[in-house]
N, CA, C and O atoms as a GROMACS GRO file, in nm:
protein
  552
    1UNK      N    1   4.448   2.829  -0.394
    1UNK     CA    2   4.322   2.870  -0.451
    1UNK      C    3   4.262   2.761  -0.540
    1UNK      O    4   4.148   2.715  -0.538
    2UNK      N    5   4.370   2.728  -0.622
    2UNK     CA    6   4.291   2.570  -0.682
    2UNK      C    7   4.265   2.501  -0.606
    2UNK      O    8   4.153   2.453  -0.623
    3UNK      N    9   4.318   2.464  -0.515
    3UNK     CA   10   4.249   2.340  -0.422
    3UNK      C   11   4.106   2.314  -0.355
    3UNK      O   12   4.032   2.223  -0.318
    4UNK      N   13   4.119   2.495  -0.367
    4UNK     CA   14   3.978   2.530  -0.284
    4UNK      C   15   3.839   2.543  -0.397
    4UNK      O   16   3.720   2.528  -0.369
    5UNK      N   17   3.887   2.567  -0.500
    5UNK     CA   18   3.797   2.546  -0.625
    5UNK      C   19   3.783   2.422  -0.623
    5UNK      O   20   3.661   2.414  -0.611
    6UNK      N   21   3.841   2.262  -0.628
    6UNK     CA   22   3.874   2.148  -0.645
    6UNK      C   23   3.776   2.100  -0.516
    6UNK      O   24   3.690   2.015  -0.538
    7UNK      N   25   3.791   2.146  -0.409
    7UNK     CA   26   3.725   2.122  -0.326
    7UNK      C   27   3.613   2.127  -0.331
    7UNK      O   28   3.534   2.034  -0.313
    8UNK      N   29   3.586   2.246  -0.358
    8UNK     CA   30   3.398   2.302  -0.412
    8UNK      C   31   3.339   2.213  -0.504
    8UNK      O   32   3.219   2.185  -0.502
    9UNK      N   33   3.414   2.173  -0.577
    9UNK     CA   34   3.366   2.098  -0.681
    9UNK      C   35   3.299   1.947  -0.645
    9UNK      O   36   3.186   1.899  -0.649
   10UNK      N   37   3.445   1.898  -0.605
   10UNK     CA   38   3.436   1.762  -0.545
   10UNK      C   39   3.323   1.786  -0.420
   10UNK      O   40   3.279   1.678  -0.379
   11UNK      N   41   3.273   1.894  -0.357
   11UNK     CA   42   3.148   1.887  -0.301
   11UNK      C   43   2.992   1.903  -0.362
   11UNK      O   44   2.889   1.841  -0.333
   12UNK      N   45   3.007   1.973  -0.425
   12UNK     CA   46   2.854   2.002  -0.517
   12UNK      C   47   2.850   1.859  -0.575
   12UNK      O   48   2.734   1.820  -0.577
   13UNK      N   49   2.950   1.752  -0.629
   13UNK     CA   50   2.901   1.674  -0.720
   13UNK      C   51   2.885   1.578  -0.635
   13UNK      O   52   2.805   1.490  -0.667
   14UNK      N   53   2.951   1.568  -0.512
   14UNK     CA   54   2.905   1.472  -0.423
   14UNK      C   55   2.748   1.522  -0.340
   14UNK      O   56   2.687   1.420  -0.308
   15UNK      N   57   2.696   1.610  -0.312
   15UNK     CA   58   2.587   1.672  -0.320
   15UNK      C   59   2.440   1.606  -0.384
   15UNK      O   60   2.349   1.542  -0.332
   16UNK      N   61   2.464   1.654  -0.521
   16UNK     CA   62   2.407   1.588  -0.597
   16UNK      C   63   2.402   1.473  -0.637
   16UNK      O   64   2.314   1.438  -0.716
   17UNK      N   65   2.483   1.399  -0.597
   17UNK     CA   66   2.499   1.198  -0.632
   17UNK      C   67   2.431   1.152  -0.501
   17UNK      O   68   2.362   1.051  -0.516
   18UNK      N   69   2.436   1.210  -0.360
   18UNK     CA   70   2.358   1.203  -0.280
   18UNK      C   71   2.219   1.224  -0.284
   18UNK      O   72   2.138   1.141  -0.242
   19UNK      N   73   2.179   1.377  -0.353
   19UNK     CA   74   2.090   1.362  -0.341
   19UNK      C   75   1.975   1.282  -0.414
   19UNK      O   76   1.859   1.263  -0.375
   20UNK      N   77   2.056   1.230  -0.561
   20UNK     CA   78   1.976   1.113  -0.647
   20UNK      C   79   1.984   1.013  -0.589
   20UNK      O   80   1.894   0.932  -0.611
   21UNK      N   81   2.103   0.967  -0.482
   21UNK     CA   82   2.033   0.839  -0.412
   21UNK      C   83   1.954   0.834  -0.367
   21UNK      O   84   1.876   0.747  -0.408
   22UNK      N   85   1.919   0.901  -0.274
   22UNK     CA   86   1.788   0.986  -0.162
   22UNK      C   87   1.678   0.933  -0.260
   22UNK      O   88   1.618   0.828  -0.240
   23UNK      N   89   1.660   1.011  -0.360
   23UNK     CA   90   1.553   1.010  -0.422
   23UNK      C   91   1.527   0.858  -0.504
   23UNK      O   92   1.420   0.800  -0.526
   24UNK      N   93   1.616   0.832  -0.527
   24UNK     CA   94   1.604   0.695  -0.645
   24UNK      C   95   1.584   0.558  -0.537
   24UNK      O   96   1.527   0.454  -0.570
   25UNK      N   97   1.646   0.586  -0.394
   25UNK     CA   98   1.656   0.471  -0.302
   25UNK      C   99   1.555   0.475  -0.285
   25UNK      O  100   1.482   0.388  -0.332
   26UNK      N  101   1.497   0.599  -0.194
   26UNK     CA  102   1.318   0.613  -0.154
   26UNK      C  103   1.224   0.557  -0.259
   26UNK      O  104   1.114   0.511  -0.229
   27UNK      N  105   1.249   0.559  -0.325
   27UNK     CA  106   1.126   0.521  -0.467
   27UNK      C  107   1.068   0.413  -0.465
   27UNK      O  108   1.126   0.305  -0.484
   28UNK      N  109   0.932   0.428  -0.437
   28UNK     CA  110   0.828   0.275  -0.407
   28UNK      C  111   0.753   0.326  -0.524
   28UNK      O  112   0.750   0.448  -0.514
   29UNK      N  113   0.693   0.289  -0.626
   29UNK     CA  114   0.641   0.266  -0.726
   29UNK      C  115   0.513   0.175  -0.715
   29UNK      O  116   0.423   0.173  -0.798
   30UNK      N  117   0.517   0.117  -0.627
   30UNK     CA  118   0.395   0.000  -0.613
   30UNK      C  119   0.252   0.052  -0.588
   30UNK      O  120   0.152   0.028  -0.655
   31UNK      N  121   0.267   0.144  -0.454
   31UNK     CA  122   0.115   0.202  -0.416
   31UNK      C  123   0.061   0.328  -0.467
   31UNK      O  124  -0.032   0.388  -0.414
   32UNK      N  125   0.153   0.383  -0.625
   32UNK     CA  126   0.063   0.437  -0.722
   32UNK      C  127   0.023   0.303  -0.800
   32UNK      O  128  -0.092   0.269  -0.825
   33UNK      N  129   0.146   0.227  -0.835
   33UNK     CA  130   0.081   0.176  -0.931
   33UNK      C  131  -0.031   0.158  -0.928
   33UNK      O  132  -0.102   0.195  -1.022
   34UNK      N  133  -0.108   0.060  -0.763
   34UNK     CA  134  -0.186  -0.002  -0.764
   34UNK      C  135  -0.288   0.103  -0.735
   34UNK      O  136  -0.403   0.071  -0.766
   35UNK      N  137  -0.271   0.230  -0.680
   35UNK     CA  138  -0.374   0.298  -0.680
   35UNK      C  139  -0.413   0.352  -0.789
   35UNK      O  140  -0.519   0.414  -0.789
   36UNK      N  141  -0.348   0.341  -0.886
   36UNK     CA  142  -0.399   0.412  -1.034
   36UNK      C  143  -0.455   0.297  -1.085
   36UNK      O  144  -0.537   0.335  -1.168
   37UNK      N  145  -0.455   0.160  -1.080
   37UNK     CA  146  -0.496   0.092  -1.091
   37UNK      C  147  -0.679   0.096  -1.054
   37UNK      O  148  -0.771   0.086  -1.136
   38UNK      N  149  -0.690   0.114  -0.901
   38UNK     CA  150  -0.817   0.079  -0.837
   38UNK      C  151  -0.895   0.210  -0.894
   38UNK      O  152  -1.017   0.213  -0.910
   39UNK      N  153  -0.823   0.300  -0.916
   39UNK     CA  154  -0.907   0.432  -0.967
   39UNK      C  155  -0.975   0.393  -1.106
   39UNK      O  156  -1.094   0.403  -1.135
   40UNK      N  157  -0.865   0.344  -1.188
   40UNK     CA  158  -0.912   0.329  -1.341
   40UNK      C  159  -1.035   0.240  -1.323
   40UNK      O  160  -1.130   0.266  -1.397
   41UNK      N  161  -1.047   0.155  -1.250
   41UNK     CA  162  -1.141   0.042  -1.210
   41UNK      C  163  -1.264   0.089  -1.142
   41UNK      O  164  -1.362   0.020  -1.112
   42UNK      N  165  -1.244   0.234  -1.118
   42UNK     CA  166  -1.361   0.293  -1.047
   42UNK      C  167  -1.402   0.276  -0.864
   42UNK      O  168  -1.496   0.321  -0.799
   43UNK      N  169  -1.317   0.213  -0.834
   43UNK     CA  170  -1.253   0.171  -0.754
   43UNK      C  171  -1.269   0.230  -0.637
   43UNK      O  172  -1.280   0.108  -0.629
   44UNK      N  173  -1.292   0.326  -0.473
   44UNK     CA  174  -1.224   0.412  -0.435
   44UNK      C  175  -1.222   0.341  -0.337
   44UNK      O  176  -1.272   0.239  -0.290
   45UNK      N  177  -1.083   0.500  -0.297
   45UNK     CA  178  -0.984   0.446  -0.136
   45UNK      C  179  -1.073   0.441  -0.026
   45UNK      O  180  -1.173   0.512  -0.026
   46UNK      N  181  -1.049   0.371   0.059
   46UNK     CA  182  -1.151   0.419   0.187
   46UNK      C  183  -1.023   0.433   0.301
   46UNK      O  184  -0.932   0.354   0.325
   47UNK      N  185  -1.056   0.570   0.362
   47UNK     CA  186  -1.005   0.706   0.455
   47UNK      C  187  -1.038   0.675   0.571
   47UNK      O  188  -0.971   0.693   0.673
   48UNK      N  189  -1.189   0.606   0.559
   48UNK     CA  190  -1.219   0.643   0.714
   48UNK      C  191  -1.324   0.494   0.757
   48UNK      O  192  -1.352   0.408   0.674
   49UNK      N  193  -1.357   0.490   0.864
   49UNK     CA  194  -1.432   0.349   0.911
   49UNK      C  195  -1.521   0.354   0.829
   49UNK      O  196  -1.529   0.253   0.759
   50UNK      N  197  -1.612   0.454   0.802
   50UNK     CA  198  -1.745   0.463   0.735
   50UNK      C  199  -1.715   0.420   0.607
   50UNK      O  200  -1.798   0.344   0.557
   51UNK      N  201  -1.615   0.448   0.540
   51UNK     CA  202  -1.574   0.388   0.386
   51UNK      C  203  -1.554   0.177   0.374
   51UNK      O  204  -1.523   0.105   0.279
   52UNK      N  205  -1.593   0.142   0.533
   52UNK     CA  206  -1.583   0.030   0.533
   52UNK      C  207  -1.686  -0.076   0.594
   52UNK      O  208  -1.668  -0.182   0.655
   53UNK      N  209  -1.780  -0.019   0.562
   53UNK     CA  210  -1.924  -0.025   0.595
   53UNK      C  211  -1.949  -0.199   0.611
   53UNK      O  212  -1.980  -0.274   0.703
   54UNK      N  213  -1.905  -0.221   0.414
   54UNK     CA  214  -1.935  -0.358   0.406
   54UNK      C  215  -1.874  -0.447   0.448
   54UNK      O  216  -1.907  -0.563   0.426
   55UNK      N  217  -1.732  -0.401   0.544
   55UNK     CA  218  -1.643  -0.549   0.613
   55UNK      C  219  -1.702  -0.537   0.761
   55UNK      O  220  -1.731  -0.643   0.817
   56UNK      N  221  -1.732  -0.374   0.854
   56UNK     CA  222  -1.737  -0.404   0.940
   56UNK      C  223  -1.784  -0.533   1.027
   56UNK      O  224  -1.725  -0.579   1.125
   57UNK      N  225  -1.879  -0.571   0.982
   57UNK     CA  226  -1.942  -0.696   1.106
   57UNK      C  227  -1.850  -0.786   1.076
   57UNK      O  228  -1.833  -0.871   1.164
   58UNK      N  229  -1.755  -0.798   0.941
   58UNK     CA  230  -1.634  -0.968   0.974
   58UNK      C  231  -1.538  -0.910   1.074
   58UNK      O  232  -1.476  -0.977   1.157
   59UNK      N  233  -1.531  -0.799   1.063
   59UNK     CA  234  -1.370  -0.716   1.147
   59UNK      C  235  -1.416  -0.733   1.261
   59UNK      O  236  -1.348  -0.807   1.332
   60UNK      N  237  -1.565  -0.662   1.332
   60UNK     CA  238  -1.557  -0.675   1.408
   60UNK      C  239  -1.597  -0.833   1.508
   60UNK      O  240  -1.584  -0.834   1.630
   61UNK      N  241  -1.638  -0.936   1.442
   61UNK     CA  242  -1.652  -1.054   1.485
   61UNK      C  243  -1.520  -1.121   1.441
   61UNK      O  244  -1.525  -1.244   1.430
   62UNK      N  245  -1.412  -1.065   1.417
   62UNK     CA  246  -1.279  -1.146   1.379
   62UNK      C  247  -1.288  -1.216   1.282
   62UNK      O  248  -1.184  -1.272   1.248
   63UNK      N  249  -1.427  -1.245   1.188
   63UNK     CA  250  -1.414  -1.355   1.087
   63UNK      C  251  -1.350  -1.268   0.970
   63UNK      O  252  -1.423  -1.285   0.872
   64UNK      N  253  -1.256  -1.190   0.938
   64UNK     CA  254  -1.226  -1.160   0.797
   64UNK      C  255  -1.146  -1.251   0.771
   64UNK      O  256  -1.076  -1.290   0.865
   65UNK      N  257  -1.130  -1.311   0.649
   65UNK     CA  258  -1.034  -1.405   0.619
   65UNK      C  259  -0.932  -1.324   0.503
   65UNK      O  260  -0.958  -1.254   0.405
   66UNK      N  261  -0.825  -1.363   0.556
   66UNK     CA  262  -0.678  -1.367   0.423
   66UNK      C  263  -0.680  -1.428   0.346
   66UNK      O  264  -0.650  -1.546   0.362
   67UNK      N  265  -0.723  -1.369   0.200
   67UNK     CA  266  -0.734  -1.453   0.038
   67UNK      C  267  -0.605  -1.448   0.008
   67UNK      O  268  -0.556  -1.554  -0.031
   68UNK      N  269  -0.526  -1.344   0.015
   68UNK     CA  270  -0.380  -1.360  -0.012
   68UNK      C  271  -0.306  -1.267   0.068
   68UNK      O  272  -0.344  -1.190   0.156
   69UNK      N  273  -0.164  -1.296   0.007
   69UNK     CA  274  -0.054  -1.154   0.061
   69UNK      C  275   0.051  -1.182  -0.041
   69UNK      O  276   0.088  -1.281  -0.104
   70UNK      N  277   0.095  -1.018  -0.033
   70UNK     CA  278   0.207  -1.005  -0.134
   70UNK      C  279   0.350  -0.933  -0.067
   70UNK      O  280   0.337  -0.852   0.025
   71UNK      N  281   0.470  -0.965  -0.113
   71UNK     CA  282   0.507  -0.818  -0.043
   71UNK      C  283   0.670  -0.840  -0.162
   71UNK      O  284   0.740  -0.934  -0.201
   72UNK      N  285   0.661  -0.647  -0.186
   72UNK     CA  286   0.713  -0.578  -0.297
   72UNK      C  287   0.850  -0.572  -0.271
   72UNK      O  288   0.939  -0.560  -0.355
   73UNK      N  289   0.859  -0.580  -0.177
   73UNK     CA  290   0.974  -0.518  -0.097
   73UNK      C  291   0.958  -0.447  -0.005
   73UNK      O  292   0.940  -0.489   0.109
   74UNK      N  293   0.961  -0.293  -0.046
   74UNK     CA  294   0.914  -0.178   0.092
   74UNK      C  295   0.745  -0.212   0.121
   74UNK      O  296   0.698  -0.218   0.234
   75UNK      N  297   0.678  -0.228   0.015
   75UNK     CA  298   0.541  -0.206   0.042
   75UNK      C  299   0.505  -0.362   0.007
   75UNK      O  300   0.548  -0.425  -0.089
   76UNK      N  301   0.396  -0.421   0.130
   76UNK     CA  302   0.346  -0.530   0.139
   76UNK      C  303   0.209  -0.534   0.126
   76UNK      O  304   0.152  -0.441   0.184
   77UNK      N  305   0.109  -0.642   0.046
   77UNK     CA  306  -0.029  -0.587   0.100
   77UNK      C  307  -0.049  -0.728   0.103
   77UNK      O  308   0.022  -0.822   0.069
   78UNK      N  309  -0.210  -0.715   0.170
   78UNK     CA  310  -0.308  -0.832   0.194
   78UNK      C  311  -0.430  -0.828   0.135
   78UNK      O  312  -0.474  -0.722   0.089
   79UNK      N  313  -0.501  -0.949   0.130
   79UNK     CA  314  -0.620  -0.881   0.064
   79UNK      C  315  -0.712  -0.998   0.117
   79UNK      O  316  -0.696  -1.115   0.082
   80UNK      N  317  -0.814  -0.953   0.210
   80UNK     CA  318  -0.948  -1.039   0.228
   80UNK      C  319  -1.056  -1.028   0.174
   80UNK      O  320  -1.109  -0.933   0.117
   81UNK      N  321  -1.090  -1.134   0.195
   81UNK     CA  322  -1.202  -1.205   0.063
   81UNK      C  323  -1.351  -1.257   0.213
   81UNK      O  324  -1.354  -1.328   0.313
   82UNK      N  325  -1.448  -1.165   0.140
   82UNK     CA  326  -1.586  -1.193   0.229
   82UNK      C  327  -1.629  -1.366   0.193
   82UNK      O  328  -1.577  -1.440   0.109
   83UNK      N  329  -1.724  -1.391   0.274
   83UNK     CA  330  -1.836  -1.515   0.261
   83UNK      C  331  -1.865  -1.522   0.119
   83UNK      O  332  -1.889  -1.407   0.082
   84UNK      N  333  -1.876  -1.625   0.000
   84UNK     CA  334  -1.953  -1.606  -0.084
   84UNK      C  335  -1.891  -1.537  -0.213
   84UNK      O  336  -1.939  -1.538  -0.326
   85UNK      N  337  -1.746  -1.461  -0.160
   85UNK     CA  338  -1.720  -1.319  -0.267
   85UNK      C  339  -1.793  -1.229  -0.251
   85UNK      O  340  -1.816  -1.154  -0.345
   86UNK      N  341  -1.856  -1.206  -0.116
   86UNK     CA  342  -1.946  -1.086  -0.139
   86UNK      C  343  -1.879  -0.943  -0.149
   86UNK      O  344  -1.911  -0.839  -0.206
   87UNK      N  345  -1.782  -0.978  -0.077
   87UNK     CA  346  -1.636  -0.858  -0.042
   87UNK      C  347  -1.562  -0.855  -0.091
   87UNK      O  348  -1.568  -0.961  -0.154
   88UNK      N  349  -1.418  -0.778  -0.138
   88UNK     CA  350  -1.304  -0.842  -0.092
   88UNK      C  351  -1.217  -0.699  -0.055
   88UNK      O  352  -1.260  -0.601  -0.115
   89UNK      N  353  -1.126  -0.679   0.016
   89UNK     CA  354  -1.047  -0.542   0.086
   89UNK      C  355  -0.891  -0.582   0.062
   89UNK      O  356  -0.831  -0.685   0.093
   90UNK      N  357  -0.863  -0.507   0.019
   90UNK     CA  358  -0.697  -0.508  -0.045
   90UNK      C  359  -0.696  -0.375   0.067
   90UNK      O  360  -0.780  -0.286   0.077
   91UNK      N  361  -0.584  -0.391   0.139
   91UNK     CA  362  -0.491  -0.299   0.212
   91UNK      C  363  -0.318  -0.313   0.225
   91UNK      O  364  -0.258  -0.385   0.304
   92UNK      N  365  -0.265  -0.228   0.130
   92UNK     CA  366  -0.113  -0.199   0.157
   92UNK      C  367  -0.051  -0.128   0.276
   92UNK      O  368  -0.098  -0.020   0.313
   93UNK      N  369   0.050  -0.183   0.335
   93UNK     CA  370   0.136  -0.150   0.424
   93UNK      C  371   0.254  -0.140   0.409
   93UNK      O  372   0.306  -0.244   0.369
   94UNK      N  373   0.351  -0.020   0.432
   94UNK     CA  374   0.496  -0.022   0.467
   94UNK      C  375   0.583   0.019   0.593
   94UNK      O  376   0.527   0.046   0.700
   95UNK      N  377   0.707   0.023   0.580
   95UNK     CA  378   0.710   0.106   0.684
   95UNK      C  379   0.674   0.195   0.768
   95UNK      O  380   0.705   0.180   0.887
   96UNK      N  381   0.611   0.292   0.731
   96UNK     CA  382   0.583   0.402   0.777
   96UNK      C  383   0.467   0.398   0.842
   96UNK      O  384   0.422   0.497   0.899
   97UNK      N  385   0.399   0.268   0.838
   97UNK     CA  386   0.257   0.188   0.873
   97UNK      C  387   0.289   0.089   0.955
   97UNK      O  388   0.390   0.022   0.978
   98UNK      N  389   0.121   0.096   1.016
   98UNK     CA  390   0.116  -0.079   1.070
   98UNK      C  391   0.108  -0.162   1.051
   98UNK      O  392  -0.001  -0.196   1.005
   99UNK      N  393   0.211  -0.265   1.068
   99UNK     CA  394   0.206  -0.350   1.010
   99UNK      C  395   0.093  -0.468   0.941
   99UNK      O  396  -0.003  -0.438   1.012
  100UNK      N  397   0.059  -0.540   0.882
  100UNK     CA  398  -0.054  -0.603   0.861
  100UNK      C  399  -0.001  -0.742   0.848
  100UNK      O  400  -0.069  -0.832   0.798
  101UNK      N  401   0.075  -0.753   0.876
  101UNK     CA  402   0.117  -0.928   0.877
  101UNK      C  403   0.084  -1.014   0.969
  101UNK      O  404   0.146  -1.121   0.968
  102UNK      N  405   0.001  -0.997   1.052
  102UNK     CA  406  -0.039  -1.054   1.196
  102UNK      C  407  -0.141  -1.084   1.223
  102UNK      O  408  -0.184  -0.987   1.162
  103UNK      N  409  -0.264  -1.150   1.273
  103UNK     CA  410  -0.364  -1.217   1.297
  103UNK      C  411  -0.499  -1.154   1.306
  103UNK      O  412  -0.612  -1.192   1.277
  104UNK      N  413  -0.435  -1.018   1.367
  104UNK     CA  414  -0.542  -0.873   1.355
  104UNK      C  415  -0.548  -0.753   1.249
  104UNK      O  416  -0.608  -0.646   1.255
  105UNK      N  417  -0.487  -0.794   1.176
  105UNK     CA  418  -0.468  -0.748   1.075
  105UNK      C  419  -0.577  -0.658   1.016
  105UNK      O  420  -0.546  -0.545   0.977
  106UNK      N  421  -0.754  -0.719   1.003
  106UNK     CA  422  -0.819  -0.668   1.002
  106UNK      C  423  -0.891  -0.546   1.067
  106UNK      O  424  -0.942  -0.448   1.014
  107UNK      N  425  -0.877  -0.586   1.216
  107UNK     CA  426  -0.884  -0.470   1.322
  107UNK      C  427  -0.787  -0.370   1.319
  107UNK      O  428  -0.814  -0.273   1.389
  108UNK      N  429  -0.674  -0.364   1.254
  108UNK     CA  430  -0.578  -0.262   1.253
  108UNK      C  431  -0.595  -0.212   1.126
  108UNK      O  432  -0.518  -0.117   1.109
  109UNK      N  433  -0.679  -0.240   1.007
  109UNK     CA  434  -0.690  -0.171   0.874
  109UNK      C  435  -0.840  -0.080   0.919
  109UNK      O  436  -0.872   0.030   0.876
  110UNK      N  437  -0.916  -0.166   1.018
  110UNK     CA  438  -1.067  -0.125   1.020
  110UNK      C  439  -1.044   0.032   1.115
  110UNK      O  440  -1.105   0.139   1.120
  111UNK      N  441  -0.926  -0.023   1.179
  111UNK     CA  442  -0.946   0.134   1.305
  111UNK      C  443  -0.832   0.282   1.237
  111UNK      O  444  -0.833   0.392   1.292
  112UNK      N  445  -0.769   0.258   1.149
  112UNK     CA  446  -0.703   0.345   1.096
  112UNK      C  447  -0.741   0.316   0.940
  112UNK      O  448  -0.708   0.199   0.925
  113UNK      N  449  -0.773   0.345   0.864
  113UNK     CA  450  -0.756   0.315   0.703
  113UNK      C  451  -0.652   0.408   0.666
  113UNK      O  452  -0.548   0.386   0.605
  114UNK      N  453  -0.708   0.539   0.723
  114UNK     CA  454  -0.642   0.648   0.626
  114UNK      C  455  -0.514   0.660   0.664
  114UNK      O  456  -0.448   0.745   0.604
  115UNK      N  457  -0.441   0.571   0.784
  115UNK     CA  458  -0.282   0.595   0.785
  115UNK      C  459  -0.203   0.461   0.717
  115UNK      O  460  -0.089   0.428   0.748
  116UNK      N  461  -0.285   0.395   0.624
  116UNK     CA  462  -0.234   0.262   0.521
  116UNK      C  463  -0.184   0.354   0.377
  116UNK      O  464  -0.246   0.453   0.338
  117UNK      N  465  -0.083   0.310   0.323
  117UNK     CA  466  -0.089   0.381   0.159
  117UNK      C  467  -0.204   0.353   0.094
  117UNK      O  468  -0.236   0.424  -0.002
  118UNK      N  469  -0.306   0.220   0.146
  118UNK     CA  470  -0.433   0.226   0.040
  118UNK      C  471  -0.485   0.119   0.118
  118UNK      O  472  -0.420   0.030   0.174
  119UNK      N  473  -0.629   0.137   0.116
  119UNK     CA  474  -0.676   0.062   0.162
  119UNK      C  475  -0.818   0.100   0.062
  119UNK      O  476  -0.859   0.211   0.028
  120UNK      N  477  -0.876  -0.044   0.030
  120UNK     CA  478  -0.989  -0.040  -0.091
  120UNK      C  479  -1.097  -0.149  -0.069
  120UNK      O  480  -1.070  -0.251  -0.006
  121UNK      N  481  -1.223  -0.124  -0.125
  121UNK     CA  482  -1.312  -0.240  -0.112
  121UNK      C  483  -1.369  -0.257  -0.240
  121UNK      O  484  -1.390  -0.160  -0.313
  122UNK      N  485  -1.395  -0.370  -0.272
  122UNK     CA  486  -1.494  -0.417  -0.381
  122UNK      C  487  -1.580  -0.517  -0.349
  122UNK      O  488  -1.552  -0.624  -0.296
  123UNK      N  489  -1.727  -0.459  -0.399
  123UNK     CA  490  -1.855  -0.508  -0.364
  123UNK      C  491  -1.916  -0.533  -0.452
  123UNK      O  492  -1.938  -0.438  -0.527
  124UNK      N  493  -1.972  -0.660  -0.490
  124UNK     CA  494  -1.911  -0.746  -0.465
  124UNK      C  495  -1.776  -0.787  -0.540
  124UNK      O  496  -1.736  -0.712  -0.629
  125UNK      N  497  -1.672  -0.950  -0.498
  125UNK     CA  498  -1.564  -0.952  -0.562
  125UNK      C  499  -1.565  -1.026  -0.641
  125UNK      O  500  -1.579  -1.148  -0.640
  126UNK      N  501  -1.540  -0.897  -0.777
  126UNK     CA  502  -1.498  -0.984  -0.883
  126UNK      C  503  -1.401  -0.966  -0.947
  126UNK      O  504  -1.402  -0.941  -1.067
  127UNK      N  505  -1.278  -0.980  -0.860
  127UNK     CA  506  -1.169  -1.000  -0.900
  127UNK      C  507  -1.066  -0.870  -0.925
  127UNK      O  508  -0.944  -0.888  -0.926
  128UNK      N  509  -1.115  -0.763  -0.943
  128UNK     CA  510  -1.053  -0.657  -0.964
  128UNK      C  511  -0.912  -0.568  -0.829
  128UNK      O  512  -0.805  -0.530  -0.876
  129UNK      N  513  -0.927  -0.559  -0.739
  129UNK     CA  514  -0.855  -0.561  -0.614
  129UNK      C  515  -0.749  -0.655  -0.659
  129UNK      O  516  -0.650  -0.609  -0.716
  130UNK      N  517  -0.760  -0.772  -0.642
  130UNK     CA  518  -0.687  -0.881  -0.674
  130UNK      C  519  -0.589  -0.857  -0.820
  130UNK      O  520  -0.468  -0.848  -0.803
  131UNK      N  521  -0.633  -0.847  -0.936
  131UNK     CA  522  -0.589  -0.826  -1.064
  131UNK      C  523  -0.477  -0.707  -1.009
  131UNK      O  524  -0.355  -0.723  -1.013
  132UNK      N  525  -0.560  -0.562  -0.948
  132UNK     CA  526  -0.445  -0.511  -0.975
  132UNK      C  527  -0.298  -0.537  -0.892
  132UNK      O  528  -0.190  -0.508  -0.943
  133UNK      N  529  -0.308  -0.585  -0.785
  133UNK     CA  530  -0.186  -0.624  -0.689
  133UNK      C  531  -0.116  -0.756  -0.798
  133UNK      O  532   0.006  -0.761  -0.818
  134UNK      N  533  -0.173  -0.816  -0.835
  134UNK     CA  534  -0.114  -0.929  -0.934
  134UNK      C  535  -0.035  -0.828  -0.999
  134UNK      O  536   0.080  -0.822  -0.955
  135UNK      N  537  -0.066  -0.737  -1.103
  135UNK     CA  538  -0.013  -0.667  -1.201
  135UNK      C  539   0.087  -0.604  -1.127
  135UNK      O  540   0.191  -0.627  -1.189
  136UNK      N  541   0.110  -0.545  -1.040
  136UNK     CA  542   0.233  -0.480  -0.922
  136UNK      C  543   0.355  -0.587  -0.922
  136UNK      O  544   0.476  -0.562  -0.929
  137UNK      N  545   0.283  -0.734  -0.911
  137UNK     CA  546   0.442  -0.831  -0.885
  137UNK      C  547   0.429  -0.852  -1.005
  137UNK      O  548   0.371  -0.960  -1.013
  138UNK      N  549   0.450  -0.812  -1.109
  138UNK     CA  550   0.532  -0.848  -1.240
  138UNK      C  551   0.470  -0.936  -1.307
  138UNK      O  552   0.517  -0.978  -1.413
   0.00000   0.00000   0.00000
């Protein structure tokens, strides 16, 4: 009968040490940060093509250019920068996404937004998009 108490035990606590790994391993912190970020900034997400009004004609003529890239670990982002600064579009990617590390990068943020952890525009750029992904790497 003790053993079987001993047993129970040694299972619930292994249980629970599992399930804080679960939770503590999963933990990406980055695409609130940065979305609490773009909010405070007034910032908003764009969901859908129409929220991306002001890149369409580079996306769809292929000219968007890559101002930078970052990557967190789980969550990676990019961020293009229009003609001039007239633009600039920060979009994060992780696993659970498509990737954005690749040449089309733009065409794959322009035809899905809303399945990215964030995808954002600022019109024009002054710097804000940018600031907050800086503030994410430390």
């Amino acid at each position: 009968m003790k053993w079987a108490f001993a047993f129970l035990a040694v299972a619930i606590i292994a249980s629970f040490g599992t399930a804080i790994y679960i939770v503590l391993g999963n933990r990406d912190p980055v695409p609130n940060e940065i979305s609490a970020c773009v909010k405070k900034a007034g910032l908003a997400e764009a969901r859908s093509q129409d929220a991306l009004s002001a890149v369409r004609a580079d996306i769809v003529a292929g000219g968007l250019k890559v101002a930078q890239r970052w990557d967190w670990g789980k969550t990676r982002g990019v961020l293009f920068q229009g003609p001039a600064r007239s633009y600039a579009l920060l979009a994060l990617w992780n696993a659970d996404s498509a990737s954005l590390a690749n040449a089309d990068a733009g065409k794959k943020v322009y035809s899905a937004p809303g399945a990215l952890p964030l995808v954002s525009v600022e019109v024009p750029d002054n710097g804000v998009l940018r600031s907050c992904a800086q503030r994410a790497s430390g």
